[in-house]
C-alpha positions in Angstrom: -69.8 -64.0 -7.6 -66.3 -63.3 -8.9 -63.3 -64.5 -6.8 -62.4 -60.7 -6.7 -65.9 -59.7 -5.6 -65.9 -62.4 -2.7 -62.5 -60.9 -1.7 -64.1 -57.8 -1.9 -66.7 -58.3 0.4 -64.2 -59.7 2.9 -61.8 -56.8 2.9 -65.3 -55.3 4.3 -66.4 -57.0 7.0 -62.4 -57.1 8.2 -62.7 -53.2 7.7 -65.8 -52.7 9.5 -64.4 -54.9 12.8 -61.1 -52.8 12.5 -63.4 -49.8 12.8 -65.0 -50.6 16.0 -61.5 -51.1 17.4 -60.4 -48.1 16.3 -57.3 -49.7 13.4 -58.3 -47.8 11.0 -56.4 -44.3 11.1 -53.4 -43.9 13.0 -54.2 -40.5 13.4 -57.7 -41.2 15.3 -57.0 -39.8 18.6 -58.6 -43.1 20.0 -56.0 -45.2 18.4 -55.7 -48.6 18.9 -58.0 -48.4 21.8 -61.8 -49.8 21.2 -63.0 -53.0 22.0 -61.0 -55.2 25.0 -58.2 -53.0 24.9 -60.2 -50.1 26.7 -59.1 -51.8 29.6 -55.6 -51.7 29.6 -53.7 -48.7 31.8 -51.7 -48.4 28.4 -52.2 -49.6 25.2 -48.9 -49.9 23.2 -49.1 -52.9 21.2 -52.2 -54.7 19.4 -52.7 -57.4 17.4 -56.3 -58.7 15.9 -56.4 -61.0 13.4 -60.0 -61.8 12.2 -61.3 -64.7 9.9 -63.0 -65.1 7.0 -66.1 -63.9 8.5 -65.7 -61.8 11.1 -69.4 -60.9 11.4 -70.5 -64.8 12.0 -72.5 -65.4 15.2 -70.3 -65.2 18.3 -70.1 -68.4 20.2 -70.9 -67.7 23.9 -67.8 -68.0 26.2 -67.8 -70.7 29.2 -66.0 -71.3 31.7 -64.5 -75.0 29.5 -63.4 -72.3 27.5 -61.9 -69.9 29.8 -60.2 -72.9 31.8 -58.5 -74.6 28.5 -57.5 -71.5 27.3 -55.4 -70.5 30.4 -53.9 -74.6 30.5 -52.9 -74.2 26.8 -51.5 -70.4 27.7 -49.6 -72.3 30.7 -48.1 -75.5 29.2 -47.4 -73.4 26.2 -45.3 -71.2 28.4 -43.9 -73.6 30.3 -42.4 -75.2 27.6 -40.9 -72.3 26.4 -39.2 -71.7 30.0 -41.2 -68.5 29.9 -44.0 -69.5 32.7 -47.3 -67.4 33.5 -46.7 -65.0 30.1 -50.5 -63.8 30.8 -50.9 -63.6 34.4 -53.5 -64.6 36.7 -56.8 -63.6 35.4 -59.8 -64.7 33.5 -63.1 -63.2 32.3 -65.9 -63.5 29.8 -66.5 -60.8 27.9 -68.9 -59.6 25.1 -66.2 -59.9 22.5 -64.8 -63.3 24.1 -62.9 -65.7 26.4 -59.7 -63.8 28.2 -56.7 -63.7 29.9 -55.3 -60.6 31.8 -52.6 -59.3 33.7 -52.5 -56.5 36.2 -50.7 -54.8 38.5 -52.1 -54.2 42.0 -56.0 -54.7 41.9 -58.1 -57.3 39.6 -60.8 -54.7 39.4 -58.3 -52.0 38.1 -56.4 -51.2 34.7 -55.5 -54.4 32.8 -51.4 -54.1 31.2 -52.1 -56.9 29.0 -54.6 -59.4 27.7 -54.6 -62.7 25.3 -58.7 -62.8 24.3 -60.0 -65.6 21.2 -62.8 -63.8 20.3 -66.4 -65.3 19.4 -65.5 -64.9 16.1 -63.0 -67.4 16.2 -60.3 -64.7 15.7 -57.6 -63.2 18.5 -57.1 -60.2 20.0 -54.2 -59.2 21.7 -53.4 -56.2 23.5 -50.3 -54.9 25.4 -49.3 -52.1 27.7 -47.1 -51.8 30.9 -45.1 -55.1 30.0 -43.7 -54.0 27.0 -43.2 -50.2 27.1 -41.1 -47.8 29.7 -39.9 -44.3 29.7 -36.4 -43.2 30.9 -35.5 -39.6 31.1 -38.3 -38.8 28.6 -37.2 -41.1 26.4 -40.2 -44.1 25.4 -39.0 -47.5 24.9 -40.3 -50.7 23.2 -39.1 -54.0 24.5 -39.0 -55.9 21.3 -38.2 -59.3 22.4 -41.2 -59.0 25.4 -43.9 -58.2 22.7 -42.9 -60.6 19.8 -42.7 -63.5 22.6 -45.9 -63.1 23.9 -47.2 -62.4 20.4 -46.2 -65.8 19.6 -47.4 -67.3 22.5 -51.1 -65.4 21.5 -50.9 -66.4 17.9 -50.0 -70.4 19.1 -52.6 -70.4 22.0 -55.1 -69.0 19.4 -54.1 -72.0 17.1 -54.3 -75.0 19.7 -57.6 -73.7 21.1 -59.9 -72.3 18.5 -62.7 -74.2 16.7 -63.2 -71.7 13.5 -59.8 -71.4 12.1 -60.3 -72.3 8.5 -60.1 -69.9 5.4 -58.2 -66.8 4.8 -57.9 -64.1 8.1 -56.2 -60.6 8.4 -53.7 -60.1 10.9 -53.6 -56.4 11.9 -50.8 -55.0 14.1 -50.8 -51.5 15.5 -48.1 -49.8 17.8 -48.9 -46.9 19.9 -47.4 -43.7 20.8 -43.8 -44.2 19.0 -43.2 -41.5 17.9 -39.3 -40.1 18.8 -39.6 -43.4 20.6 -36.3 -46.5 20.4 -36.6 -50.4 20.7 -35.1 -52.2 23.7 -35.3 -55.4 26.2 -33.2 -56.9 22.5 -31.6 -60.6 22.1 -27.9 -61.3 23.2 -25.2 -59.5 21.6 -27.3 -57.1 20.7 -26.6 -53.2 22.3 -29.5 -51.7 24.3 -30.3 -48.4 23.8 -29.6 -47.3 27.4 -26.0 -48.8 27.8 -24.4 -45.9 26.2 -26.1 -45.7 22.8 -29.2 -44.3 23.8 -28.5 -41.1 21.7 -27.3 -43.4 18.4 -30.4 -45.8 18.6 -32.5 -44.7 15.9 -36.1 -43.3 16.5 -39.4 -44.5 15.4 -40.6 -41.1 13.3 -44.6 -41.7 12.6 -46.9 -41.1 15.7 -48.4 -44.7 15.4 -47.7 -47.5 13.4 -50.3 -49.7 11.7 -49.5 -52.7 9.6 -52.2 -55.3 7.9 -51.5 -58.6 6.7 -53.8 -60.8 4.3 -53.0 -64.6 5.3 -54.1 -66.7 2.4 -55.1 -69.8 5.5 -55.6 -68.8 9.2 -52.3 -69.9 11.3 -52.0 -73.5 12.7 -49.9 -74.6 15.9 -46.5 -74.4 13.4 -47.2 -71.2 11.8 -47.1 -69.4 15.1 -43.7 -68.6 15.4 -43.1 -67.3 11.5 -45.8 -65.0 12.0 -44.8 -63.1 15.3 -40.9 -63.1 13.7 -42.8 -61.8 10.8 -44.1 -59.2 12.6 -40.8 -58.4 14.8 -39.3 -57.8 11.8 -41.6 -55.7 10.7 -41.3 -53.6 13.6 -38.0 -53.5 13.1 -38.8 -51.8 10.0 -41.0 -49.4 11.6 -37.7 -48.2 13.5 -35.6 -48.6 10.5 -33.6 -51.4 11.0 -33.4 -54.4 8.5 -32.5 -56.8 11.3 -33.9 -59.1 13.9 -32.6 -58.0 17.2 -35.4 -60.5 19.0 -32.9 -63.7 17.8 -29.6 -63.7 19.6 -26.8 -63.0 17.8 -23.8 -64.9 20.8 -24.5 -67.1 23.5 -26.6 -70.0 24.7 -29.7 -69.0 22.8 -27.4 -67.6 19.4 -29.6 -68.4 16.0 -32.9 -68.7 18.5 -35.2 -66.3 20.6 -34.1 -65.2 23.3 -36.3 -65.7 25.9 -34.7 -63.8 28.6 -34.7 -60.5 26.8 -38.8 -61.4 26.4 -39.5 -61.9 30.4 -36.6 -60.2 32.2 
């Protein structure tokens, strides 16, 4: 088989898991939604990435599993000076080991959840914590989603077994059109502190963006790839910048972690 062929086949199976998670068309009116993320209240941001072969036998989830990955998720945070990024709860589920967050019942709607799938790839979906409306107007908190993307993406690194060979990350943002981005790095302006009407407005309904990574990530890639995909967000909005890395202050050059967990 041809290098090209074997790539071939890959781009496949990644398509055929993207399908039952609904990543395929950002017009499907079920967008974003399938799989784990059929739990959230909201979905507005989700990230898979899958390996080389996503259609391997799923590894059962236990509770070793479940237990390691919320102490990596924890000292990972805490180290950041960004405790608890995932909340409180864990469950097995048929498509793997997660983490969840909620907002008044364990047994209601999820608003976000960190889950290493049996695969050995990651799935990450986000609602409530990174999106709000104001006077009809929807709003992204940037620096909230590429923080806890970072967080996934490093988690995912520490604790999976099957990271070897090539993956596809996909990242899909949902509902934006007409929509800005806030919750932005120091010395940065919001878009509700008197700009709101300058900020520019995400035009496309959805937004879906696929990434080939010639090596799934280790520990050290984790935070190139969520700026890699801030800034591609930033894109999505049209901006050329990255507003997640403060610009003045104690945090100037870095993330700004504030902007991700206030």
């Amino acid at each position: 088989m041809t290098a090209l062929a074997d790539l071939e086949l890959r781009r496949a199976r990644w398509r055929r898991a993207r399908e039952a998670c609904h990543l395929l068309d950002v017009e499907d009116p079920e967008f974003a939604r399938g799989g784990p993320a059929g739990r959230l209240g909201r979905v507005s941001v989700r990230l898979l990435v899958l390996p080389d072969d996503s259609e391997r036998s799923m590894t059962p989830v236990d509770e070793e599993l479940l237990e390691r990955t919320q102490a990596v998720a924890k000292a990972w945070g805490k180290a950041q000076g960004a405790e608890n990024l995932w909340g409180f709860g864990t469950v097995a589920t048929a498509g793997g080991a997660c983490l969840y967050d909620y907002d008044n019942s364990s047994t209601g709607p999820w608003n976000q959840y960190l889950c290493m799938r049996g695969d050995g790839g990651l799935d990450v979906g986000l609602g409530a914590q990174v999106f709000r409306e104001w006077d009809g107007v929807k709003c992204f908190f940037l620096s909230a989603a590429v923080g806890r993307l970072w967080s996934a993406l490093a988690v995912h690194a520490e604790v999976s077994t099957k990271g070897v060979g090539p993956c596809e990350a996909t990242l899909a943002l949902v509902d934006t059109e007409g929509s800005v981005l806030g919750g932005l790095a120091e010395g940065w302006a919001e878009p509700f502190a008197g700009f709101r009407h300058e900020a520019r407005r995400c035009p496309e309904p959805n937004v879906l963006l696929r990434m080939e990574l010639g090596e799934s990530p280790v520990p050290e890639d984790a935070q190139e790839l969520a700026f890699t995909l801030g800034a591609l967000t930033e894109n999505a909005w049209g901006y050329a910048i990255r507003r997640f890395v403060a610009r003045t202050g104690p945090f100037e050059g870095k993330f700004d972690w504030r902007a991700a967990t206030r």
